[in-house]
Backbone as a chain_set.jsonl record, in Angstrom:
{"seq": "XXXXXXXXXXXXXXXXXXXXXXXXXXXXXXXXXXXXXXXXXXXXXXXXXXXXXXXXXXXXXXXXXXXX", "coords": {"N": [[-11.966, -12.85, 39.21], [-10.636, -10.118, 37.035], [-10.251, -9.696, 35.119], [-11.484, -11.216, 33.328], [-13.676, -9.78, 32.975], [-12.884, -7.13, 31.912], [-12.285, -8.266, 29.639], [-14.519, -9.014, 28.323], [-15.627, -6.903, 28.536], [-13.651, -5.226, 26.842], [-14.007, -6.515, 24.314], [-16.632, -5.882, 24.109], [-16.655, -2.898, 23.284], [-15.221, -3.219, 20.888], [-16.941, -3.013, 19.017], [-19.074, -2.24, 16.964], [-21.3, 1.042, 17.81], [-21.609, 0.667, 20.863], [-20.534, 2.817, 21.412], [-21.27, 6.713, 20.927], [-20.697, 9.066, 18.41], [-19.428, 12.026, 19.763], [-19.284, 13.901, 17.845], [-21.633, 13.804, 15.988], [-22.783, 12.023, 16.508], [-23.184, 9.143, 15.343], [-22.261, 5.67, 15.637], [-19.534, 4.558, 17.14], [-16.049, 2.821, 17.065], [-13.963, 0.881, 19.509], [-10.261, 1.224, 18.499], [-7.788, 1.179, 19.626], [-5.842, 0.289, 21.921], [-4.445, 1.676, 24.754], [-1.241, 1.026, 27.51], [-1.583, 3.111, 29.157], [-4.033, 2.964, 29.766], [-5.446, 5.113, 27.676], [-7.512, 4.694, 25.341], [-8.198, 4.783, 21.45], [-10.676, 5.856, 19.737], [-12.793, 5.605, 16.639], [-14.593, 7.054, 14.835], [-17.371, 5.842, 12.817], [-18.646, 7.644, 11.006], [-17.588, 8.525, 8.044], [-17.036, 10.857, 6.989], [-16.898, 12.683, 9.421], [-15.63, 15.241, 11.599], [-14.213, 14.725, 14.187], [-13.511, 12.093, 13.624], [-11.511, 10.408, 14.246], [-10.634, 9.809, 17.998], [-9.192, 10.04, 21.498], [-9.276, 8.566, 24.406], [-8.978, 8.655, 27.692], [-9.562, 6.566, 30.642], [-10.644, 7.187, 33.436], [-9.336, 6.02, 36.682], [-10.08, 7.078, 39.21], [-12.161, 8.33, 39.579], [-13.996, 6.995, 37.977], [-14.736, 8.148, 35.077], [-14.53, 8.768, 31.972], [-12.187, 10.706, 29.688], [-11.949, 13.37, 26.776], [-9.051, 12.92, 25.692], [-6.683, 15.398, 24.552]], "CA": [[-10.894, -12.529, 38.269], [-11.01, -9.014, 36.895], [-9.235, -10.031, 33.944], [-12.665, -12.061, 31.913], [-14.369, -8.987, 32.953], [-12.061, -6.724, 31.158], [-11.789, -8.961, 28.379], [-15.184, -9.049, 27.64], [-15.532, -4.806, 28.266], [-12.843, -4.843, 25.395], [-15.091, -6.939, 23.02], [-18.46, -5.428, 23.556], [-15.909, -1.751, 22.948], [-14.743, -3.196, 19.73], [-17.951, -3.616, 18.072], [-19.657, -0.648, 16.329], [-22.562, 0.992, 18.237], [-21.361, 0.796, 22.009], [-19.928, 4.236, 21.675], [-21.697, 7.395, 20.308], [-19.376, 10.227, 18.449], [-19.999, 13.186, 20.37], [-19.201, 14.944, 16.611], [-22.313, 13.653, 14.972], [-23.921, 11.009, 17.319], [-23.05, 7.958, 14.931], [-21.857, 4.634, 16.099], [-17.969, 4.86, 17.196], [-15.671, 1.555, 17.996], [-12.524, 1.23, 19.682], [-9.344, 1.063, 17.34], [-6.552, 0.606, 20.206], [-6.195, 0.414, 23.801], [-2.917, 1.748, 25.569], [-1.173, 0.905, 28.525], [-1.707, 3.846, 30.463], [-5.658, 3.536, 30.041], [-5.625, 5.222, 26.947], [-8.12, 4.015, 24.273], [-8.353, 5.396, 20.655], [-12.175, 5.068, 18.709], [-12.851, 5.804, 15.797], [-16.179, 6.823, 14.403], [-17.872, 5.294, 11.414], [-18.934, 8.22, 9.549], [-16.225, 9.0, 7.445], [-16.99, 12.696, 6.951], [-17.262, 13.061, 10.507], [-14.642, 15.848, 11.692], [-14.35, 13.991, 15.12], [-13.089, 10.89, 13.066], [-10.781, 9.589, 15.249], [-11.005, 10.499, 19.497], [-8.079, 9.192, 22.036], [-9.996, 9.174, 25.366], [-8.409, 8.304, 28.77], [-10.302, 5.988, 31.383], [-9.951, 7.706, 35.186], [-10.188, 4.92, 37.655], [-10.32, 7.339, 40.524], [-13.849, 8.647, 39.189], [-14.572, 6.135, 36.765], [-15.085, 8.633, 33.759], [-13.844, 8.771, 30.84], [-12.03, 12.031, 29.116], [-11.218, 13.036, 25.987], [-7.088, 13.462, 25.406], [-6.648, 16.418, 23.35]], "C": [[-11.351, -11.385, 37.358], [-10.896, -9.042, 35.11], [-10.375, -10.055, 32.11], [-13.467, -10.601, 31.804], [-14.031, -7.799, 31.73], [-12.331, -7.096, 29.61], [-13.097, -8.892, 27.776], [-16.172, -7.469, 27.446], [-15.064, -4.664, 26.513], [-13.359, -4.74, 24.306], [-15.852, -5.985, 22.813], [-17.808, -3.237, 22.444], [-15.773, -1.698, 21.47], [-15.69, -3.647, 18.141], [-18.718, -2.083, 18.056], [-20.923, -0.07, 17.108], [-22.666, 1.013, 19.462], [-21.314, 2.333, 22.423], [-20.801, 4.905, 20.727], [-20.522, 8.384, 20.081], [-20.103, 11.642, 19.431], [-20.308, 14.158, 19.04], [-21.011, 15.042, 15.821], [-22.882, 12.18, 15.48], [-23.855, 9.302, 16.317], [-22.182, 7.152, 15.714], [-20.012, 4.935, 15.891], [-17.278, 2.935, 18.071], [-14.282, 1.773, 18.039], [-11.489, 0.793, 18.601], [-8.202, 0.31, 18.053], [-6.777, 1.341, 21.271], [-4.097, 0.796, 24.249], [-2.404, 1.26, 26.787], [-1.464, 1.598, 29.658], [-3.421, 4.294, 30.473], [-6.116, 4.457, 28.654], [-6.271, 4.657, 25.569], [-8.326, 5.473, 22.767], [-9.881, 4.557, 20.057], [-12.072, 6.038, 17.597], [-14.222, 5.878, 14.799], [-16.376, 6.614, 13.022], [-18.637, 5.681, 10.611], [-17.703, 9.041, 8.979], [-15.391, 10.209, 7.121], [-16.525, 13.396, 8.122], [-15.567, 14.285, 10.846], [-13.57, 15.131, 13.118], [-13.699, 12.481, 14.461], [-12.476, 9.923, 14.063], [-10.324, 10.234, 16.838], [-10.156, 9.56, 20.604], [-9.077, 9.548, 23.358], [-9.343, 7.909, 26.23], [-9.558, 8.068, 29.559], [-9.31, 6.482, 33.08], [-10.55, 6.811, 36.034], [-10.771, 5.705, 38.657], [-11.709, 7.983, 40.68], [-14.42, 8.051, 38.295], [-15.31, 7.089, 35.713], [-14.104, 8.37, 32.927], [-13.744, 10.65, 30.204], [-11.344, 11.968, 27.911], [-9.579, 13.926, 26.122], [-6.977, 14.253, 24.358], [-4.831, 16.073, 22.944]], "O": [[-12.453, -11.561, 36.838], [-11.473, -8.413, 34.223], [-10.346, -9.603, 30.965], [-13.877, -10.242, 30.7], [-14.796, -7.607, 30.786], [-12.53, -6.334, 28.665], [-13.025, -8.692, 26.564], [-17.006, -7.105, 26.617], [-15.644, -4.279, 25.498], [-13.426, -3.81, 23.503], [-15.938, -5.301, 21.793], [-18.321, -2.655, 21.488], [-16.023, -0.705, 20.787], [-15.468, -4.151, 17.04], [-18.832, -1.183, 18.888], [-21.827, -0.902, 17.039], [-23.801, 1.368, 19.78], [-21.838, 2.899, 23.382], [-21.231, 4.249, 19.778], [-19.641, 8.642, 20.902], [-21.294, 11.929, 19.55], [-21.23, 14.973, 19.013], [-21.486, 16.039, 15.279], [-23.372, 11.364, 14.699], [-24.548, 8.377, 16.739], [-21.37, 7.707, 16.453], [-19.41, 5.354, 14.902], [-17.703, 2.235, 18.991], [-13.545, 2.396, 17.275], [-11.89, -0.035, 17.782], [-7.666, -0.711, 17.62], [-7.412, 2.35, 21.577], [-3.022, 0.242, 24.019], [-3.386, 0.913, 27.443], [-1.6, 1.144, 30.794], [-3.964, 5.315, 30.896], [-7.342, 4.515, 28.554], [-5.502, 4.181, 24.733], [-8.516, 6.673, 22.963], [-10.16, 3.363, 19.953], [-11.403, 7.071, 17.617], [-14.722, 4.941, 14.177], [-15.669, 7.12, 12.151], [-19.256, 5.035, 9.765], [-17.082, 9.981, 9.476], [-14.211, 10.546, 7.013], [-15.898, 14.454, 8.057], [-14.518, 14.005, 10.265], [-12.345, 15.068, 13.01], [-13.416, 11.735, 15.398], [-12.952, 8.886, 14.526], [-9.606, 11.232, 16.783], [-10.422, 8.359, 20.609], [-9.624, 10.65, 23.406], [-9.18, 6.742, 25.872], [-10.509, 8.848, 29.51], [-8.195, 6.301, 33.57], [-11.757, 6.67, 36.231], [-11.845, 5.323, 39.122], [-12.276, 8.124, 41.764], [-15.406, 8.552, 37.755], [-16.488, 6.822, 35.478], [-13.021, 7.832, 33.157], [-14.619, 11.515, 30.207], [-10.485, 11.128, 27.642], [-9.216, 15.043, 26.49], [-7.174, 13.806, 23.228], [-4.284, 16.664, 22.013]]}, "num_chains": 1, "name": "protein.A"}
């Protein structure tokens, strides 16, 4: 079931420190997840210019890009 797997992706996502900003290399966590694969993070230095980063998950190469 793909589902728990998912579910516990989401978590480990929504906890500070998974993600690096590309802006300024501090700890970034997700904010909101879309339907079409779209996730928004949000990094946790406040200054950062990079603040907030919408980045699309490509199944067909399993990367990730950011959505300008």
């Amino acid at each position: 079931d793909r589902r728990g797997i998912d579910l516990r992706l989401l978590i480990d996502e929504r906890r500070g420190g998974a993600f690096q900003c590309v802006g300024c290399s501090k700890p970034m966590v997700m904010r909101e997840l879309f339907t079409n694969g779209d996730r928004v993070y949000q990094c946790l230095n406040g200054s950062c210019v990079k603040r907030i980063i919408r980045y699309q998950y490509q199944s067909t190469t399993g990367r990730i890009t950011e959505v300008a």
